[in-house]
C-alpha positions, 0 to 999 in steps of 0.5 A: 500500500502507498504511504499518504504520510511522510516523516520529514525534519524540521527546524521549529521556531519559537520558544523552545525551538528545536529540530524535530520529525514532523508528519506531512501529507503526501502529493505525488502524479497519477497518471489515469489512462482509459483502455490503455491510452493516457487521459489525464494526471493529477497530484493527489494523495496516494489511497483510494486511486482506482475510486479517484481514477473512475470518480474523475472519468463519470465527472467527465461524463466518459462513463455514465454508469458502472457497467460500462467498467469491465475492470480497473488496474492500480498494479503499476504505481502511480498509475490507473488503467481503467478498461472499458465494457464497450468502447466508447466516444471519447473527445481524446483532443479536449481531454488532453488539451487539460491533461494535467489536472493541478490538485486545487485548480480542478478540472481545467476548462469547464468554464462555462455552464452550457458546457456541463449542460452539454455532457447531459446533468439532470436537475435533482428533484426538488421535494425528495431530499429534506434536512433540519437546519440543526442537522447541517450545524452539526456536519463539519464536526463530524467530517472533521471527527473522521479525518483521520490523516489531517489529525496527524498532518493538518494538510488534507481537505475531505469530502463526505457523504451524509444522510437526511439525519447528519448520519456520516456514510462515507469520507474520503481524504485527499490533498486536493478538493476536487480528488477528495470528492471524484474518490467519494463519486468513484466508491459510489459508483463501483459500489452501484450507488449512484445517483445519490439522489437520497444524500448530501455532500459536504467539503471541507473547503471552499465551493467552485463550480468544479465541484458542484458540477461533480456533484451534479453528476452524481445527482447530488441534491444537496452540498454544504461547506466550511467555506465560500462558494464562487459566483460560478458555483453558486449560478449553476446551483441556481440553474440546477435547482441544487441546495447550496449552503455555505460557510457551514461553521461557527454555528451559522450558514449561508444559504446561497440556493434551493432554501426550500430543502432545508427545514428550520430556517 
């Protein structure tokens, strides 16, 4: 198994200062190929890459469903090789054009919303999916309780998947915002629970539109974070019809679309 820690010396300053060993997160490439042709790279954190690999191909819109995976192969480091059950149209010259995915810039060049409308999202149902206000209070604290790299290096972001009742079903920790979700997404995926049309995705950061564009995807009705949501974001939330809540902390947030899902207001 890849390590996602490493032990590094510092030189701490301060009073008492001292050299000591020091616990960090570890970024390095992977390379995610699809039947055998590179796609794309993106610095993450080593652990959960065959769920980053096909997180990132459905947010893409490449594979739309798990049968179309026959297999996924993480035997050569640093890479993922996922093979497809038929083959499929893939814009190789689009992909490839933003072949190399930065860990916090997301997925470079879906600048615009016409372009997520394009890969063919639905609009999340409107009424099926409720949560208390007291609940969405509650959901950073339990994130947060479930971090387990962050509490030994303070460096990784995460994403998590909640019920209606702020029961947390699934974490996934990684150096990058949008890696930490594509690896949430890609578990869902292989374990044939997409569409999440019965949870609620909560980040540790800020919301871009990259995000909530994954989140659609996965047919999402429901996102919250810790921190800020972008103007982008917060317009394809609107056009969506997605719940979008922000600077979930401190016992308050702001609700930025589709209020109508939250109760207690």
């Amino acid at each position: 198994m890849r390590r996602n820690i490493l032990t590094v010396p510092v030189r701490k300053a301060g009073a008492g200062a001292a050299t000591e060993q020091d616990l960090i997160a570890v970024e390095e490439p992977l390379q995610i190929r699809i039947n055998n042709r590179d796609l794309a790279i993106t610095m993450r954190t080593p652990g959960h890459d065959q769920e980053l690999a096909v997180g990132y191909l459905f947010s893409e819109g490449i594979v739309c469903s798990r049968d179309e995976i026959a297999s996924v192969d993480a035997s050569i480091e640093n890479y993922v090789d996922v093979a497809t059950s038929t083959a499929l149209d893939v814009d190789f010259e689009r992909l490839e054009r933003h072949s190399f995915l930065s860990s916090s810039c997301g997925v470079c060049g879906k600048t615009s919303i016409e372009g997520l409308q394009a890969i063919g999202c639905a609009r999340p149902a409107r009424d099926s999916f409720l949560v208390d206000a007291a609940v969405i209070h509650r959901l950073p604290s339990t994130l947060r309780a479930a971090q387990n790299v962050f509490d030994r290096t303070g460096g990784l972001h995460a994403a998590g998947w909640f019920d209606a009742v702020g029961t947390l079903l699934e974490a996934r920790e990684d150096v990058g915002r949008h890696n930490a979700v594509d690896k949430l997404v890609g578990a869902s995926l292989l374990a044939g629970k997409l569409p999440a049309a019965d949870r609620l995705l909560l980040v540790s950061g800020r919301i871009s539109f990259e995000l909530v564009q994954k989140a659609l995807m996965a047919g999402v009705p429901m996102m919250a974070a810790v921190g800020a949501p972008s103007s982008l974001a917060v317009d394809l939330a609107l056009r969506y019809g997605m719940t979008l809540a922000g600077f979930v902390r401190d016992g308050r947030f702001n609700v930025y679309s589709g209020d109508w899902r939250i109760t207690g207001l």
